[in-house]
C-alpha positions as CSV (number, residue, x, y, z in Angstrom):
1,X,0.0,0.0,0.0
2,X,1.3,3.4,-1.2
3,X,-1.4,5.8,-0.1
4,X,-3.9,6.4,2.4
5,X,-6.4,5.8,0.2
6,X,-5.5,2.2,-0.3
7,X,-6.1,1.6,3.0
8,X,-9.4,3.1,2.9
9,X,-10.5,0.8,-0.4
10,X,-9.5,-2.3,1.3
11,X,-11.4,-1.4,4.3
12,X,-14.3,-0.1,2.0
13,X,-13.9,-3.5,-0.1
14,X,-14.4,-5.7,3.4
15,X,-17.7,-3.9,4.1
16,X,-19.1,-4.2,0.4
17,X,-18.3,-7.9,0.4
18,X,-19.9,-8.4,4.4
19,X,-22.9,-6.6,2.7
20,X,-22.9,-3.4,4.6
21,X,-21.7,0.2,3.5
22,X,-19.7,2.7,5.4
23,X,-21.7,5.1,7.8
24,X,-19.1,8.0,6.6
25,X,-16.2,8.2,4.3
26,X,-12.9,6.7,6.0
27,X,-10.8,8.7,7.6
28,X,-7.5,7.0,7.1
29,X,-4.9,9.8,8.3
30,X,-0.9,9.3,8.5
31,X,1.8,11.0,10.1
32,X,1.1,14.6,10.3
33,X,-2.2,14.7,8.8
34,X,-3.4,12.2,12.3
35,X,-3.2,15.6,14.2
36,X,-6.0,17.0,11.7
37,X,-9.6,16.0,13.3
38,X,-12.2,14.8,10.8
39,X,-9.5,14.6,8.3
40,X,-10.7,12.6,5.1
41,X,-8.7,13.5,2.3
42,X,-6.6,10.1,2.5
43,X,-4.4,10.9,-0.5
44,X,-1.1,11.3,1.2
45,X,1.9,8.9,0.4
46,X,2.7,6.5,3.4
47,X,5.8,6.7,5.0
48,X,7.5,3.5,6.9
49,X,7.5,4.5,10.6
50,X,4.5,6.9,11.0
51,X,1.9,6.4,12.4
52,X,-1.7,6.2,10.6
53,X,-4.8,7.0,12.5
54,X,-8.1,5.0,11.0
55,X,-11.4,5.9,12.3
56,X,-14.0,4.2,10.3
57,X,-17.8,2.6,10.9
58,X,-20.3,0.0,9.4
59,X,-24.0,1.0,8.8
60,X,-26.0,-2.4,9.4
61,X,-29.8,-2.1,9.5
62,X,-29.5,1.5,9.6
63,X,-27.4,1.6,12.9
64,X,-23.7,2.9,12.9
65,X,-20.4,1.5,14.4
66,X,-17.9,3.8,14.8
67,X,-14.6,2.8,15.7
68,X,-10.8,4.3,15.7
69,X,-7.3,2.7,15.8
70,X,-3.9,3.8,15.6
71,X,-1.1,2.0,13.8
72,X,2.6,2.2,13.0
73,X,3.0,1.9,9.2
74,X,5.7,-0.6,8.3
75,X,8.1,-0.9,11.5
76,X,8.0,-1.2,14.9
77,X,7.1,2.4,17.0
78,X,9.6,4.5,18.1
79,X,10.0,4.9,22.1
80,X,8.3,8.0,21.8
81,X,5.3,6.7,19.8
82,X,4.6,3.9,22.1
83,X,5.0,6.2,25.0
84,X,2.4,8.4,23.8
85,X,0.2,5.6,23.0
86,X,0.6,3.7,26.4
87,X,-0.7,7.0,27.7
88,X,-3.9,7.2,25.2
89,X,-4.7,3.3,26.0
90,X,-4.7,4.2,30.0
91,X,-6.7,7.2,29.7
92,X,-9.3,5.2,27.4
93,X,-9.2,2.5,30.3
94,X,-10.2,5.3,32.5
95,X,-12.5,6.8,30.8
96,X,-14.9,3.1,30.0
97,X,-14.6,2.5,33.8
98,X,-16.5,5.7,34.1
99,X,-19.4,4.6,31.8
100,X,-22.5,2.9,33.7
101,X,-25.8,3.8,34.8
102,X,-26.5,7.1,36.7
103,X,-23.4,8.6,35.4
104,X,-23.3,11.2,32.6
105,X,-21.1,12.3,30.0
106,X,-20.3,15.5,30.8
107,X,-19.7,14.5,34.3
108,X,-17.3,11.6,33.1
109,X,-15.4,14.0,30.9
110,X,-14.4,16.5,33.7
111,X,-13.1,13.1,35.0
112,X,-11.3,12.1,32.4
113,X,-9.7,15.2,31.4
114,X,-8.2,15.6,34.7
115,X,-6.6,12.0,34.2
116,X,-5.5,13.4,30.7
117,X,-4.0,16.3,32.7
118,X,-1.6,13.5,34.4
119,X,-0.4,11.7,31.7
120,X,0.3,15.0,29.7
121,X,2.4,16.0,32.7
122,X,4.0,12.4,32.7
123,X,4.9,13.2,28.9
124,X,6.2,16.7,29.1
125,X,3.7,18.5,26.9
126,X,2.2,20.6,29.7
127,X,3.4,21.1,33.4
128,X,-0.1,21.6,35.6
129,X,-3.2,20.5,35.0
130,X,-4.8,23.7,32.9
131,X,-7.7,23.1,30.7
132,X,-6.5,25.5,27.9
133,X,-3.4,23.8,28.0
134,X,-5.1,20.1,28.4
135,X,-7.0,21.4,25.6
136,X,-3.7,22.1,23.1
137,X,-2.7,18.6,23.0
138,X,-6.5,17.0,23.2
139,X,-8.9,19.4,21.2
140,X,-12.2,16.9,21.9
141,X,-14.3,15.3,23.9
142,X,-14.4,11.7,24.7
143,X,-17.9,10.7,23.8
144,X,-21.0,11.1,22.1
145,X,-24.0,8.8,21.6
146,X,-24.0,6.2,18.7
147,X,-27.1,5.1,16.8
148,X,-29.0,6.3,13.9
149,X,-26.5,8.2,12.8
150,X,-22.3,8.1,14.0
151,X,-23.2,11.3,16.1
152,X,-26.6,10.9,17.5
153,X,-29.0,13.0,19.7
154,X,-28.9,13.0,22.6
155,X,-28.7,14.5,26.1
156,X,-25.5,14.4,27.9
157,X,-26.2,16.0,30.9
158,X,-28.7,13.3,32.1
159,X,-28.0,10.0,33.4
160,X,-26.8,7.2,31.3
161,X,-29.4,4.3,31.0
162,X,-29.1,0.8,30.3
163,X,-29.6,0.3,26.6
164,X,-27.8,3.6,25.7
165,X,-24.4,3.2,23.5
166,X,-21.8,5.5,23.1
167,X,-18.3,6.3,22.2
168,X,-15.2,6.4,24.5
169,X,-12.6,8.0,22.2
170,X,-9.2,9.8,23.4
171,X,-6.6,10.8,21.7
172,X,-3.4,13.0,21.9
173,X,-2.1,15.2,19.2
174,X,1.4,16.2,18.7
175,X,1.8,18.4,15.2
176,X,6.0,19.1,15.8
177,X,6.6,15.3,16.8
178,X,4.4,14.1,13.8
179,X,2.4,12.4,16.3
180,X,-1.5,11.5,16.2
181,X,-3.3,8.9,18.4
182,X,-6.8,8.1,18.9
183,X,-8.4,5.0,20.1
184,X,-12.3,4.8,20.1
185,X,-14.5,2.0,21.1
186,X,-18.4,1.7,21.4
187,X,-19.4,1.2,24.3
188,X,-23.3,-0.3,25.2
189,X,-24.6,0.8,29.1
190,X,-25.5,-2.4,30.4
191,X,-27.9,-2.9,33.9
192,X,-24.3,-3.0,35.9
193,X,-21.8,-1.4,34.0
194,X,-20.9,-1.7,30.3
195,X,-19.9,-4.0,27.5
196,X,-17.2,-2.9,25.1
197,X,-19.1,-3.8,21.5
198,X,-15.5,-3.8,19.8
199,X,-13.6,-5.2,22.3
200,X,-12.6,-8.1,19.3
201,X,-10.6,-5.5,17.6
202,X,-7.3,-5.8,19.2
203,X,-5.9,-2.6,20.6
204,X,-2.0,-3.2,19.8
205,X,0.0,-0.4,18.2
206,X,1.3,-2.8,15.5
């Protein structure tokens, strides 16, 4: 593969033979362009050793998935890649502890942001907990509601109920290193916590 965009016809070739479409066009973003939210263009070359952030989603029966990972194109990560990525995958952990009934989004991401705050700190991209600076290196919130559409409606002040699915989705961005991770997951509010719905897809920076 020489380009983005062949990543984004193979993944666009597995969903038309498993009989379902894309929910949105691919975002398939290496090296620099993974620091670029909602980028879709997926025409630049790939280069061995970046990294390639691919957020893509199935529409089946009208629902959407909607699910990101991160890989290292060609060779094993650098130190510094899988640093930053160690730090992506804990706050994620975090942040789909926080997801159950009687909680809400916007209370969880107060949470979670503060957690960001201390891996940012551990990684020497900010040196207190500041929201504007938090902010620099992690421009987005964790979560929205998943349905009908990728994005759906819905209220995120009031309480998560059973039945309700969602998105647990951090990332950190890092333009001068050439550095761009996000991991998202969907996550379904069960009775007494959560269920991961992706948890097949392995995780691994590979």
């Amino acid at each position: 593969m020489s380009h983005e965009y062949s990543i984004e016809a193979l993944i666009t070739s597995q969903f038309i033979e498993n009989n379902v479409n894309n929910a949105w066009k691919p975002i398939v973003a290496s090296g620099h362009n993974g620091c670029i939210l909602h980028y879709d263009d997926n025409t630049s070359r790939l280069t061995a050793s970046d990294l390639v952030v691919i957020d893509v989603g199935a529409e089946v029966s009208h629902y959407a998935a909607d699910i990101t990972r991160t890989l290292v194109i060609g060779k094993k990560p650098t130190a510094r890649q899988q640093e930053v990525y160690q730090a992506v995958l804990a706050v994620q952990d975090f942040a789909i502890e926080l997801q159950k009934p009687g909680a809400s989004i916007i209370d969880n991401e107060k949470e979670i942001r503060k957690f960001m705050a201390k891996k940012l700190i551990e990684l020497g991209l900010i040196k207190r907990a500041n929201s504007d600076q938090v902010a620099k290196f992690y421009p987005h919130s964790t979560s929205h509601f998943l349905g009908l559409e990728a994005h759906d409606a819905g209220d995120y002040k009031l309480p998560l109920q059973p039945g309700v699915v969602l998105t647990v989705e951090p990332g950190i961005y890092i333009p001068e290193e050439n550095i761009g991770i996000r991991l998202e997951d969907d996550v379904l509010i069960t009775a007494n916590g959560n269920k991961v719905l992706s948890a097949e897809l392995p995780r691994d920076l590979l």
